[in-house]
C-alpha positions as CSV (number, residue, x, y, z in Angstrom):
1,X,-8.3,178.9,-2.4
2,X,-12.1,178.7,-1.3
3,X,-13.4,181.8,0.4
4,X,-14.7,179.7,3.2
5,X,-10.6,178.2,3.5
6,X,-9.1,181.9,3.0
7,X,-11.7,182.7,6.0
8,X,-10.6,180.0,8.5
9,X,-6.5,180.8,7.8
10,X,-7.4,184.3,8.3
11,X,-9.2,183.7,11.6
12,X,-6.5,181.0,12.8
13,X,-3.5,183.8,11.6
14,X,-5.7,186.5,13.9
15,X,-6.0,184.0,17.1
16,X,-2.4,183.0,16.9
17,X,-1.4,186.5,17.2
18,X,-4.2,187.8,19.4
19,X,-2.3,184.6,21.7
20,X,1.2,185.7,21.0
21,X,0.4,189.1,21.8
22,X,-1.4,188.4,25.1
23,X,0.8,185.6,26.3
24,X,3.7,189.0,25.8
25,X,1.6,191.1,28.3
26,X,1.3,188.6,30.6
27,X,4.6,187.4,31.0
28,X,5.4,191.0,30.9
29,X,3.0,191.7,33.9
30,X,4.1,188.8,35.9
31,X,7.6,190.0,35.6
32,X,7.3,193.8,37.0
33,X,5.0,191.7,39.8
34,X,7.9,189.1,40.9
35,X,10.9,192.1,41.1
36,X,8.2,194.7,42.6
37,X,6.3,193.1,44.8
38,X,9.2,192.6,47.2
39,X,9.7,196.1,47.4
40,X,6.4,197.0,47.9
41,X,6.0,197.9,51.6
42,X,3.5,200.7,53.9
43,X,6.3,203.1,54.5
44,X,6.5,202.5,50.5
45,X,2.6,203.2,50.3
46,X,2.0,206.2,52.5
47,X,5.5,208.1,52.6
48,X,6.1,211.0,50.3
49,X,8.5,210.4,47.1
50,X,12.3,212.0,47.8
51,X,13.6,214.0,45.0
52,X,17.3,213.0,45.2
53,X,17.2,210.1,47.6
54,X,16.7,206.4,47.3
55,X,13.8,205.1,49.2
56,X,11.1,207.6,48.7
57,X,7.7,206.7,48.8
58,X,4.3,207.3,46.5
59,X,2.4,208.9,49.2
60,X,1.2,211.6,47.5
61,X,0.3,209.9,44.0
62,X,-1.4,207.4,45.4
63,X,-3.4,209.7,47.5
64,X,-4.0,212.2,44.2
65,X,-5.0,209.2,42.1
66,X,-8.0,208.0,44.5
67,X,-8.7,211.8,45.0
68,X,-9.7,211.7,40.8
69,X,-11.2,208.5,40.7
70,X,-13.4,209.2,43.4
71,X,-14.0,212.8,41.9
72,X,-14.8,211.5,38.4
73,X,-17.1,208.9,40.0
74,X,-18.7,211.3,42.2
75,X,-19.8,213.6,38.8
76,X,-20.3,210.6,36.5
77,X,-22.2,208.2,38.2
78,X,-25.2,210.8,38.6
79,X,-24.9,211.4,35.1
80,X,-25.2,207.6,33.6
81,X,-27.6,207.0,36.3
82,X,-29.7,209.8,35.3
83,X,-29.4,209.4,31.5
84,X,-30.2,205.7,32.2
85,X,-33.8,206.8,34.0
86,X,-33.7,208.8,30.8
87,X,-33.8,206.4,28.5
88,X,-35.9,203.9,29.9
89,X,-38.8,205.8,31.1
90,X,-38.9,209.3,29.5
91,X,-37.4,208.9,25.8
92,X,-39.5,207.5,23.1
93,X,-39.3,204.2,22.0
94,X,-38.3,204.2,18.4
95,X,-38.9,201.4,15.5
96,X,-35.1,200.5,15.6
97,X,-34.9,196.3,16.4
98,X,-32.2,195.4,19.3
């Protein structure tokens, strides 16, 4: 077989399962969001989760999960924006093409 041949199996054999693979997340995805999303409700949203009951809620977790993302954006964005000034005015250009 001809490289250029072994080449275009290889990359047909890597897009067939790069398909398989994301048509399996999708239909995966789509499946928790058809049996969740009728459950999904604002007592669901703001109520606190019961320990031995049915029918708790994800209150808290929700509330803790936008308390780190807004935390983690509050250090990092300084940071990239800071390294970014950085880079572009301050640093020295170097002979490295782009």
């Amino acid at each position: 077989m001809q490289p250029k041949q072994a080449d275009k199996v290889a990359t047909g054999v890597l897009y067939t399962i790069a398909v398989i693979i994301t048509g399996i997340l999708a239909s995966l995805l789509l499946y928790i969001l058809v049996q969740g999303l009728p459950h999904v409700s604002w007592h669901f949203l703001t109520s606190p989760a019961s320990t031995f009951e049915a029918g708790g809620g994800i209150g808290i977790q929700l509330f803790n999960s936008f308390y780190l993302l807004i935390l983690a954006m509050l250090i990092s964005i300084p940071l990239a924006l800071g390294a970014g000034i950085y880079l572009s005015e301050y640093a020295k250009k170097t002979g490295l093409p782009m």
